[in-house]
N, C-alpha and C positions, 0 to 999 in steps of 0.2 A: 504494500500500500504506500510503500515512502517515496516510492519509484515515481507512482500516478504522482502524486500531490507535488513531487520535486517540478515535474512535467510541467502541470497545471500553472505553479509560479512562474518556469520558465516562460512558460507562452502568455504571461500577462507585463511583461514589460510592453515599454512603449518601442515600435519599430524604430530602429537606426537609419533614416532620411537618406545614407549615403549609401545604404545598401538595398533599400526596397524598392522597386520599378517604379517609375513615372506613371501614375495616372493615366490614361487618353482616351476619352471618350467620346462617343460620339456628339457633336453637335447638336442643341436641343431648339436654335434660335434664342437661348437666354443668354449667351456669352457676358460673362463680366469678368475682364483681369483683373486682378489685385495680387501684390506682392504680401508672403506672408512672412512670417516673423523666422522661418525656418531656411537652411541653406544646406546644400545640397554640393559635396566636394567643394563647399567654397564659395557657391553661386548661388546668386539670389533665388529663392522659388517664387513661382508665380503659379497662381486657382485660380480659375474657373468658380464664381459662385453659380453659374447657370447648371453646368454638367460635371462638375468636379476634376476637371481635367488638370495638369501638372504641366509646369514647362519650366526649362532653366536656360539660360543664354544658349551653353552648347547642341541645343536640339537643331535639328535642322530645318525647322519650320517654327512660322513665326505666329505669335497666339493674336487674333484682332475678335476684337466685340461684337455684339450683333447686327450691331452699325455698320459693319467692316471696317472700322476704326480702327488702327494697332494702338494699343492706348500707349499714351505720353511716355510714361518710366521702361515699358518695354521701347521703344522707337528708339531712346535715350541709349541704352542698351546695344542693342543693334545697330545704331550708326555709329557707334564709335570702335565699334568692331571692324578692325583692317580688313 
């Protein structure tokens, strides 16, 4: 029984950011970027409040709104990228 319950703890920590996959979801028409307070090898992370999607500067596509907007902090991001 020490075995189960050691388990149990184990799998209630919180995931490690630098090692769990990105998020990508499909698009739901709710697109909202916001940068969150978590970082990711280093890089800022950016959600999706529409469809919970994940994105970090190194991805190879770029996150815009519903508007088809890239919002402002990500553009900032990206153009200063050589």
């Amino acid at each position: 029984m020490s075995e189960f319950r050691a388990l149990r703890l184990r799998s209630r920590r919180p995931a490690d950011p630098d090692l769990a996959p990105l998020r990508v979801r499909s698009c739901r028409d709710l697109c909202e970027w916001n940068r969150t307070p978590v970082e990711r090898r280093g890089e800022p992370m950016f959600a999706c409040r529409g469809c919970g999607s994940q994105w970090v500067p190194s991805e190879q596509w770029t996150p815009r709104d519903s508007n088809g907007a890239v919002p402002p902090e990500v553009l900032d991001i990206v153009a200063a990228d050589p």
